[in-house]
LUMBAMI-885693 format. One line per 4 residues: number of its first residue (from 1); their letters; for each residue x, y, z of N, C-alpha, C, O, CB. Coordinates in nm, 3 decimals. Each point is the difference from the previous one (the first is absolute). Glycine has a CB too. Layout:
BEGIN
NUM) A) X/Y/Z/X/Y/Z/X/Y/Z/X/Y/Z/X/Y/Z; ...
//
This chain:
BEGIN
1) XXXX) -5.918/-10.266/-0.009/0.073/0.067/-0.106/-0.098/0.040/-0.110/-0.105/-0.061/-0.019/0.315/-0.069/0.073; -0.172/0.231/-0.120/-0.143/0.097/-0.070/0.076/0.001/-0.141/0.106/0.062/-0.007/-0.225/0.141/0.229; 0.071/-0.269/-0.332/0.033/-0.012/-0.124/-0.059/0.125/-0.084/-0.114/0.041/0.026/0.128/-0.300/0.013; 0.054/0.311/-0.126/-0.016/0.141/-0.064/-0.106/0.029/-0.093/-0.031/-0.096/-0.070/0.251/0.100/0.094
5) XXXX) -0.261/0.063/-0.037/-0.172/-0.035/-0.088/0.064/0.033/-0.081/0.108/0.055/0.020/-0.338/-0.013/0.075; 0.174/-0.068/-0.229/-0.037/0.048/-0.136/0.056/0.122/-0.027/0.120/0.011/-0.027/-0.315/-0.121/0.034; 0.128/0.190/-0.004/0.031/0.130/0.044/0.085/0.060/0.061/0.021/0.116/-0.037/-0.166/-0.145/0.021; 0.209/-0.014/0.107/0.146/0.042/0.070/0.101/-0.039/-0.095/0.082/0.085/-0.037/-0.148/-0.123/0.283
9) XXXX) 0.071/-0.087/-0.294/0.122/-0.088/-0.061/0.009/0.144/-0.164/0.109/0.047/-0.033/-0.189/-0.433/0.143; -0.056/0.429/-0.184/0.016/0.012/-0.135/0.040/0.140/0.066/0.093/0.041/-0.070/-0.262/-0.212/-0.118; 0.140/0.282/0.308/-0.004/0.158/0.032/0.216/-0.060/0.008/0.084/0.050/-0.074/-0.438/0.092/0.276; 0.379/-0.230/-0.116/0.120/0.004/0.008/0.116/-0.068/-0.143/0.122/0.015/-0.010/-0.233/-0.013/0.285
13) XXXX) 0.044/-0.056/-0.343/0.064/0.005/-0.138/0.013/0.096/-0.092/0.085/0.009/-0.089/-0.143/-0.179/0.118; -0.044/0.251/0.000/0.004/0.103/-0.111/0.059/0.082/0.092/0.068/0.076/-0.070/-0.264/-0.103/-0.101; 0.211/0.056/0.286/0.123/0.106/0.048/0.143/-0.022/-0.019/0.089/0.083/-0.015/-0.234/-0.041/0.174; 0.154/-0.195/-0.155/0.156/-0.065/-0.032/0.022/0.036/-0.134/0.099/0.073/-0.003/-0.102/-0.285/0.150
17) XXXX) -0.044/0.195/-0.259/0.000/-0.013/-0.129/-0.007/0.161/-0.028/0.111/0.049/-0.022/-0.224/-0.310/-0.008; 0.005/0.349/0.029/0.009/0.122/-0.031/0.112/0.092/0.075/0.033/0.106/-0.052/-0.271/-0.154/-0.005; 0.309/-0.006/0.213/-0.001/0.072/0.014/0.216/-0.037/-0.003/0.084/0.062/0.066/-0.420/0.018/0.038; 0.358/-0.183/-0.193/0.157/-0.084/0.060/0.104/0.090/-0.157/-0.012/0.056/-0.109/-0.105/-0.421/0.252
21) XXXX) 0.188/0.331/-0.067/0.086/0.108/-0.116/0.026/-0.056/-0.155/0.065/0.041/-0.096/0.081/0.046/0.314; -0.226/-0.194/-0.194/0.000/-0.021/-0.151/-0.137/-0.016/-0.109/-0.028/-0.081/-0.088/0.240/-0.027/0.186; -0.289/0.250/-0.032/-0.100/0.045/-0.021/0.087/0.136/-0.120/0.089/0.080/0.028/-0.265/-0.183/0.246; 0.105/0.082/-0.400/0.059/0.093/-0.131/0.009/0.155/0.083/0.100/0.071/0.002/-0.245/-0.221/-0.254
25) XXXX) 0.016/0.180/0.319/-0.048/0.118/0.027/0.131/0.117/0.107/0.027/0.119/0.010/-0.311/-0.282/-0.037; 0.331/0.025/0.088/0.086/0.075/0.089/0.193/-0.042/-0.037/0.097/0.000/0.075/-0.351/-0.012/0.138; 0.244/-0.012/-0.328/0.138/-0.004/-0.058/-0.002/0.152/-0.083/-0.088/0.077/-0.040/0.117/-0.380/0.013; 0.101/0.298/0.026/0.065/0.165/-0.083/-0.045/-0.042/-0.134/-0.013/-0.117/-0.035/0.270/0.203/0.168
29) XXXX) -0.283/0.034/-0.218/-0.023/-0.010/-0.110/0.134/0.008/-0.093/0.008/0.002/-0.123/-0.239/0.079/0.197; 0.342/-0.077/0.032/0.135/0.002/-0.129/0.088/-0.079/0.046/0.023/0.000/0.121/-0.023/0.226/-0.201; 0.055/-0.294/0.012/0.148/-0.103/0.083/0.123/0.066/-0.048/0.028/0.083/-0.086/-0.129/-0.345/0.076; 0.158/0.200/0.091/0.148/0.074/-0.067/0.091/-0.081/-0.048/0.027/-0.105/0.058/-0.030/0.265/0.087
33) XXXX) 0.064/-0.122/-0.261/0.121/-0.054/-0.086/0.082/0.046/-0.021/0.002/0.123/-0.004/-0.088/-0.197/-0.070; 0.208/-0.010/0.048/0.151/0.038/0.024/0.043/0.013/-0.156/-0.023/-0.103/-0.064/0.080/-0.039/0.316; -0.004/0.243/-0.321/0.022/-0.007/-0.125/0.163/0.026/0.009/0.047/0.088/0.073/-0.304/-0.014/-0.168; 0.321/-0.145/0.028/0.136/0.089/-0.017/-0.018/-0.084/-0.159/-0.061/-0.093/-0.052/0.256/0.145/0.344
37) XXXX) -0.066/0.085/-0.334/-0.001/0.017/-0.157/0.174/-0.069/-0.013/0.075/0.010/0.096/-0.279/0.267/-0.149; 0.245/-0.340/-0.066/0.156/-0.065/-0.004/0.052/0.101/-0.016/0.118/-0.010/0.034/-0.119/-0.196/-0.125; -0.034/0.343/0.042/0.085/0.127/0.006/-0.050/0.069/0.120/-0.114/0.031/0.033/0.153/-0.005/-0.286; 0.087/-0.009/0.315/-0.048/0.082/0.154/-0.039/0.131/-0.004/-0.059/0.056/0.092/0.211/-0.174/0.019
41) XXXX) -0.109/0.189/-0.261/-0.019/0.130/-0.036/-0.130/0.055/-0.050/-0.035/0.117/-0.011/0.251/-0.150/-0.024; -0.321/-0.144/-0.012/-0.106/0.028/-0.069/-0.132/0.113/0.096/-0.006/-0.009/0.123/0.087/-0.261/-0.263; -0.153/0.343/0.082/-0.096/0.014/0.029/-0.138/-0.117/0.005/-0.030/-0.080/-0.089/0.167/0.288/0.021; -0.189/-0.193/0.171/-0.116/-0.147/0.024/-0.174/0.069/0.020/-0.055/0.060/0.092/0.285/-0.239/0.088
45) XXXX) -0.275/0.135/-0.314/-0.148/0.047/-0.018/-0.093/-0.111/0.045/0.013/-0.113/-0.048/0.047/0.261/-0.152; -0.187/-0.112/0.322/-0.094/-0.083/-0.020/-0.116/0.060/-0.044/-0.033/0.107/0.051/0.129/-0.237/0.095; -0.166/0.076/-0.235/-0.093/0.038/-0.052/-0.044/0.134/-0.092/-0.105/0.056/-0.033/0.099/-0.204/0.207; 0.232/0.176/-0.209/-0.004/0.118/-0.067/0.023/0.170/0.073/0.002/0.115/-0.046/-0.155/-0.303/-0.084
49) XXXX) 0.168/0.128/0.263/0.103/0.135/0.119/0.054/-0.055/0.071/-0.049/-0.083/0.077/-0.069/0.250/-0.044; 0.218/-0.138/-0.039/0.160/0.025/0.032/-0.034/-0.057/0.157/-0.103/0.033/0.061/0.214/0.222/-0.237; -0.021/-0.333/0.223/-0.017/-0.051/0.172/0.152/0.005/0.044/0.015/-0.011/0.121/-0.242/-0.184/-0.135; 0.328/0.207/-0.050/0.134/-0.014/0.023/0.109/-0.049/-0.091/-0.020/-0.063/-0.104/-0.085/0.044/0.286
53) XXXX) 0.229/0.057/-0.132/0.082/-0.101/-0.109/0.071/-0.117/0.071/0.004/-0.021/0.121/0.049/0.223/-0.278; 0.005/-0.280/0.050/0.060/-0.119/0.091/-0.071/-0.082/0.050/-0.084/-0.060/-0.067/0.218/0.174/0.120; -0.120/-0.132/0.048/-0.118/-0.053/0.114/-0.085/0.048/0.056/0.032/0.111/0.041/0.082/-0.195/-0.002; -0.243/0.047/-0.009/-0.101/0.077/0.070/-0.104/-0.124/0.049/-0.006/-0.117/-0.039/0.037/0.364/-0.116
57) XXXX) -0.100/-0.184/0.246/-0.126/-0.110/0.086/-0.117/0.072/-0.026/0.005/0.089/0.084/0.123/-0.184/0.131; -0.254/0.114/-0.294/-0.085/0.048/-0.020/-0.108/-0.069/0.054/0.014/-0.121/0.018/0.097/0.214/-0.176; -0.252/-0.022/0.198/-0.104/-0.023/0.050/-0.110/0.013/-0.155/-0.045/0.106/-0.044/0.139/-0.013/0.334; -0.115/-0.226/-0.347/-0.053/-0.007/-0.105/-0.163/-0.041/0.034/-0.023/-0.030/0.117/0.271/-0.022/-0.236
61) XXXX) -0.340/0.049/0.042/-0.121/-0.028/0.022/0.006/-0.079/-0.054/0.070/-0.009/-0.101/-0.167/0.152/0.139; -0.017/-0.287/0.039/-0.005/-0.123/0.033/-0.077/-0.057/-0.150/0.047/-0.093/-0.067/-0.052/0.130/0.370; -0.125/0.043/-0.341/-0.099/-0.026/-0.076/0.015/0.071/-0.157/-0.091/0.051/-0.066/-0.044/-0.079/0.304; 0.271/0.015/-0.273/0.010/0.015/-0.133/0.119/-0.058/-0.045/0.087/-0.003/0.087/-0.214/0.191/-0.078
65) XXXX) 0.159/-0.238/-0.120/0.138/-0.029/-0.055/0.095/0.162/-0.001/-0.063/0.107/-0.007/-0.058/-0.344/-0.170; 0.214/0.235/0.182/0.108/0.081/0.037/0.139/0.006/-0.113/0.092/-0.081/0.010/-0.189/0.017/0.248; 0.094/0.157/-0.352/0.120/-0.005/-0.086/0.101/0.058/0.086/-0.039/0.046/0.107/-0.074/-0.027/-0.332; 0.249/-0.013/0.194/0.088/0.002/0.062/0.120/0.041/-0.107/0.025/-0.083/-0.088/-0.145/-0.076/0.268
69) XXXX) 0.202/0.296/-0.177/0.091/-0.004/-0.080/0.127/0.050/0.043/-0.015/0.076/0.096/-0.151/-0.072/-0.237; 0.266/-0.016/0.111/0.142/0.059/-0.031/0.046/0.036/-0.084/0.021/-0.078/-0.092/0.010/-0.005/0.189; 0.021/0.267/-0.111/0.031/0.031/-0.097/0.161/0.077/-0.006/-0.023/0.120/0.017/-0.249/-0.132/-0.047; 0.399/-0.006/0.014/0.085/0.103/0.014/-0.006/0.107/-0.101/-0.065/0.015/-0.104/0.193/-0.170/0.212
73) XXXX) -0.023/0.236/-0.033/0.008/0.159/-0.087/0.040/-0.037/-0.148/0.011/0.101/-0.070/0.088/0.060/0.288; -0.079/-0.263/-0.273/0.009/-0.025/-0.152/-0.028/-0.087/-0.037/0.060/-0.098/-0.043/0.059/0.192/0.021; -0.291/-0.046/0.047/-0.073/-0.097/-0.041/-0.039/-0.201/0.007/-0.074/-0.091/-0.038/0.144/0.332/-0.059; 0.054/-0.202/0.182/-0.067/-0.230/0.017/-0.103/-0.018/0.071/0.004/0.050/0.112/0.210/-0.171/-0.081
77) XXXX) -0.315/0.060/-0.063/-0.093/-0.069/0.096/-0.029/-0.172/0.014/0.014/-0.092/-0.081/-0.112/0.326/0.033; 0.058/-0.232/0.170/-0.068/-0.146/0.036/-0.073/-0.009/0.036/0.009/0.095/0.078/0.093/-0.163/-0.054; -0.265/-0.006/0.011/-0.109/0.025/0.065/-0.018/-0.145/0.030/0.061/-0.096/-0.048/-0.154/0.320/-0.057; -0.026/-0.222/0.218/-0.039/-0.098/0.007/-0.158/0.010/0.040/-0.039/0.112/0.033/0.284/-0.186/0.001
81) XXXX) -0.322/-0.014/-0.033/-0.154/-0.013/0.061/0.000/-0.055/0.095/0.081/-0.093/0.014/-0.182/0.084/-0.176; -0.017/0.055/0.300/-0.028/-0.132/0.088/-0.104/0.019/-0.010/-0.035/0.117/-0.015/0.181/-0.165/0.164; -0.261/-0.074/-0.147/-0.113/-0.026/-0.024/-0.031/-0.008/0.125/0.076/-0.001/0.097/-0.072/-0.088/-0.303; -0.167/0.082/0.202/-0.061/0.025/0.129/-0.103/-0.157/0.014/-0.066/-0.043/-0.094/0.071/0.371/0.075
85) XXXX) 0.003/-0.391/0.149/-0.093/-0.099/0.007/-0.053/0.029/0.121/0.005/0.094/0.079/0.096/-0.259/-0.215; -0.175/0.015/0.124/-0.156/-0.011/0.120/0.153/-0.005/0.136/0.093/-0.074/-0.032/-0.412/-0.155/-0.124; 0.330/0.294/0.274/0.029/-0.042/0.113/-0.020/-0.117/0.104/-0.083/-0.090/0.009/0.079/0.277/-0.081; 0.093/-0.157/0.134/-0.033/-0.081/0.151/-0.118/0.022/0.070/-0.065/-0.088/0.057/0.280/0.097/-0.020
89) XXXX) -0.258/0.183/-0.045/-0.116/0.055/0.032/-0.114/-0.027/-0.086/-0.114/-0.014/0.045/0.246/0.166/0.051; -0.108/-0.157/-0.189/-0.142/-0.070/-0.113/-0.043/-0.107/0.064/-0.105/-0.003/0.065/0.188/0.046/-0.299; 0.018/-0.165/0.214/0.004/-0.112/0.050/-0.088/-0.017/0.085/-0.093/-0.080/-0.008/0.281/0.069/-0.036; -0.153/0.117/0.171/-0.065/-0.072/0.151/-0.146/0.081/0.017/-0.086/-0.008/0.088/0.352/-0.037/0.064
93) XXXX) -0.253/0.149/-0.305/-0.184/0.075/0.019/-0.064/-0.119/-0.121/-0.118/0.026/-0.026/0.152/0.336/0.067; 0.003/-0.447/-0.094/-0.065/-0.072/-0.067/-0.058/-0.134/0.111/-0.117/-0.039/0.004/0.268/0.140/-0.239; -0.029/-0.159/0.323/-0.027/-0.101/0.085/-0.108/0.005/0.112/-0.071/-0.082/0.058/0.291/0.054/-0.119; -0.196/0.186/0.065/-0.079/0.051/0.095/-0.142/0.045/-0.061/-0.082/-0.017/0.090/0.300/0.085/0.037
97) XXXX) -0.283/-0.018/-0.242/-0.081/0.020/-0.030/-0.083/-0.149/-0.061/-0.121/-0.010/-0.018/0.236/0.266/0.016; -0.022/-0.354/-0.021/-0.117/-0.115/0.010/-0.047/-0.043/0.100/-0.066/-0.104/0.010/0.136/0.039/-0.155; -0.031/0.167/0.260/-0.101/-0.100/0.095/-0.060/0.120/0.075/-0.067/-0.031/0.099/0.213/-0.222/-0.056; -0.135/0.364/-0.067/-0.076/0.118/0.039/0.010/0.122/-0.109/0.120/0.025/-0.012/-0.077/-0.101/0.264
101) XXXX) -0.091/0.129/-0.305/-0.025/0.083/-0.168/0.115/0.120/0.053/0.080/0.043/-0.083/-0.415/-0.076/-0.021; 0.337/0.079/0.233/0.041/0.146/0.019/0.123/-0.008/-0.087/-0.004/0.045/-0.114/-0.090/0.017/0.366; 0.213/-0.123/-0.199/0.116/-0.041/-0.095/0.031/0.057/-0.112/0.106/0.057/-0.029/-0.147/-0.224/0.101; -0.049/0.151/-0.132/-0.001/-0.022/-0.122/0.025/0.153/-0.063/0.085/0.025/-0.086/-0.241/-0.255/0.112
105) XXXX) 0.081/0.312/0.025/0.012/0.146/0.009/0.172/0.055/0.001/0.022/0.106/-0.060/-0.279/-0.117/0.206; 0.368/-0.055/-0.083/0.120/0.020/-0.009/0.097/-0.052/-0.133/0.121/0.005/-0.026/-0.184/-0.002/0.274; -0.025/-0.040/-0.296/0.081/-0.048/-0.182/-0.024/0.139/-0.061/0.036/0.016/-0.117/-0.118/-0.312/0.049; 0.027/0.395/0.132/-0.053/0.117/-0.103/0.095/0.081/0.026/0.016/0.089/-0.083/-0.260/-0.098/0.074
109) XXXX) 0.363/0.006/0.161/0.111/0.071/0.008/0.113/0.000/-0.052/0.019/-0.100/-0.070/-0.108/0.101/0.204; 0.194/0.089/-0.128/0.153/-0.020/-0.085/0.075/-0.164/0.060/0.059/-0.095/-0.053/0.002/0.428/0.050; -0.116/-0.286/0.175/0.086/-0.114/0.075/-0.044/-0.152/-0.073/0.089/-0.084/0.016/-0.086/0.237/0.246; -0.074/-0.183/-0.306/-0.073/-0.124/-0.051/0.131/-0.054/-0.072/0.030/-0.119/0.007/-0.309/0.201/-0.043
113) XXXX) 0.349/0.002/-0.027/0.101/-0.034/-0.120/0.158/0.022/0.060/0.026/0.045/0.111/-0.216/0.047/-0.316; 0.262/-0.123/0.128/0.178/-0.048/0.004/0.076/0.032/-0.079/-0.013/-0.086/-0.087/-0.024/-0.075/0.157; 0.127/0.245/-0.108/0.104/0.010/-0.086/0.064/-0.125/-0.032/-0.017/-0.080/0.092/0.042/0.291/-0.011; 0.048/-0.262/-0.184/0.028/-0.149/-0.018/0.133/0.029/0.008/0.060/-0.044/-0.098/-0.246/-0.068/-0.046
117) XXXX) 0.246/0.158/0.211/0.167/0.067/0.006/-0.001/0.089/0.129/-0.058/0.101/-0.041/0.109/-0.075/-0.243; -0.022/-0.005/0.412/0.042/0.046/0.103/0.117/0.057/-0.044/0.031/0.098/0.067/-0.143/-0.239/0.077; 0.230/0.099/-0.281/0.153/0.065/-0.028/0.004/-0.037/-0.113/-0.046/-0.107/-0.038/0.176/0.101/0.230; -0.057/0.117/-0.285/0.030/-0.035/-0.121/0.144/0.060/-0.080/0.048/0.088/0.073/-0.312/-0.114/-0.058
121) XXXX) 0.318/0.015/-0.096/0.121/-0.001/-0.028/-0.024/0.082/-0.159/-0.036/-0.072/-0.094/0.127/-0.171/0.266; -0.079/0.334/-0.188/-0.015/0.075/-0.162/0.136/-0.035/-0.060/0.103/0.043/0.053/-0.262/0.189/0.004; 0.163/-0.308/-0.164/0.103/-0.027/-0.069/0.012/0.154/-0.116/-0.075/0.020/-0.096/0.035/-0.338/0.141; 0.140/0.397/-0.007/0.051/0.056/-0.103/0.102/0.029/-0.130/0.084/0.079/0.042/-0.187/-0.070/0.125
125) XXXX) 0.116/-0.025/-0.238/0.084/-0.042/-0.114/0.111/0.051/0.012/-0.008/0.123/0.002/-0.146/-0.146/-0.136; 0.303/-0.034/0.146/0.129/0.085/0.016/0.022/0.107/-0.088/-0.075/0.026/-0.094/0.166/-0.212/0.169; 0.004/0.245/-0.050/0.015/0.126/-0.090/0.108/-0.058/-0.105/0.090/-0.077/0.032/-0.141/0.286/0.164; 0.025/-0.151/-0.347/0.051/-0.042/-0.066/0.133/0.054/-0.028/-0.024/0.120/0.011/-0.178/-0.184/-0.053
129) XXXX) 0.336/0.055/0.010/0.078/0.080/0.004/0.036/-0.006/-0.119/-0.061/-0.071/-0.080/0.104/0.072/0.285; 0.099/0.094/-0.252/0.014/0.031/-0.127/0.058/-0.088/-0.090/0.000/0.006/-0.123/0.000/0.184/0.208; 0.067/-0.299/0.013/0.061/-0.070/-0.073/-0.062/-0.107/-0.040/0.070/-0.080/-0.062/0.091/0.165/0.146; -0.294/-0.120/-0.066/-0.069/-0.089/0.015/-0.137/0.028/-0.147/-0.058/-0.088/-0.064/0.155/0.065/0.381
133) XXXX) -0.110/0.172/-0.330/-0.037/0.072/-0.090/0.044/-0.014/-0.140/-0.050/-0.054/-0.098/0.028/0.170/0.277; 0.136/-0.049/-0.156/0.118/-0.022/-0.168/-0.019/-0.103/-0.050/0.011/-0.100/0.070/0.180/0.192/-0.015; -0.219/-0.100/-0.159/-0.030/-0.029/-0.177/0.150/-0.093/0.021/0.109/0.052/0.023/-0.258/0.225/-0.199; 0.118/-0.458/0.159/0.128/-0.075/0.003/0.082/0.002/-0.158/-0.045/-0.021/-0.112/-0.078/-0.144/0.318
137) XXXX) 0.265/0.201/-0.158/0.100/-0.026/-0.094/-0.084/-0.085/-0.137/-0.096/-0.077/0.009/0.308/0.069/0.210; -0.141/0.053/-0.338/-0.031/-0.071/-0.102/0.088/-0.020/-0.040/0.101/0.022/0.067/-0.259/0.028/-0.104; 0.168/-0.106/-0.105/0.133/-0.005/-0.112/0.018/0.111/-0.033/-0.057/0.069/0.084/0.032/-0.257/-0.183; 0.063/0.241/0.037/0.073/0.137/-0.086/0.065/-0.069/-0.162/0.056/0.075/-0.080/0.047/0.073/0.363
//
């Protein structure tokens, strides 16, 4: 029985590691998130253009924080942020680059990073009505 040299064991780690899907390089650079707004009527902004109203599933990019808004036709809005962190793919180019440097090279991609919200919920403010408006009874 023929034990693996040196050289075979590190050529076949760095193909596992560079080459396994949780290598930054070969993840999408956008994930997608589920936004719905509490008004089904709202318009839903990411990053300031329009993606839908109501509900929508957007393909957001991985490697930035992401504003998020709802606005109806008179004026209510709600927004929210999702922040962006180190990934699962960071993760395994960091684990992987301490024990061979190439790795390491995949923290420099979008895939490296994570939206901190896969779904989010825009709270929008009810509509105010008139009676709710009016100036309460006084004395006379």
């Amino acid at each position: 029985m023929r034990t693996p040299s040196p050289t075979r064991a590190t050529a076949l780690l760095l193909a596992m590691v560079t080459g396994s899907p949780g290598c930054s390089f070969f993840r999408s650079s956008t994930q997608p998130v589920a936004i719905m707004a509490t008004d089904p009527n709202a318009e839903i902004y990411a990053n300031g253009r329009p993606v839908g109203r109501g509900t929508v599933t957007v393909e957001l990019p991985r490697d930035r924080d992401q504003t998020i808004m709802a606005r109806t036709d008179d004026n209510r809005t709600g927004t929210a942020t999702i922040k962006s962190h180190l990934g699962s793919g960071g993760i395994t180019d960091i684990v992987g680059g301490a024990i061979i440097l190439v790795p390491f090279f995949g923290l420099l991609a979008p895939g490296s990073r994570d939206l901190d919200a896969s779904s989010v919920v825009i709270e929008v403010p009810p509509a105010t009505t008139a009676a709710s408006t009016a100036a309460p009874a006084g004395k006379h």
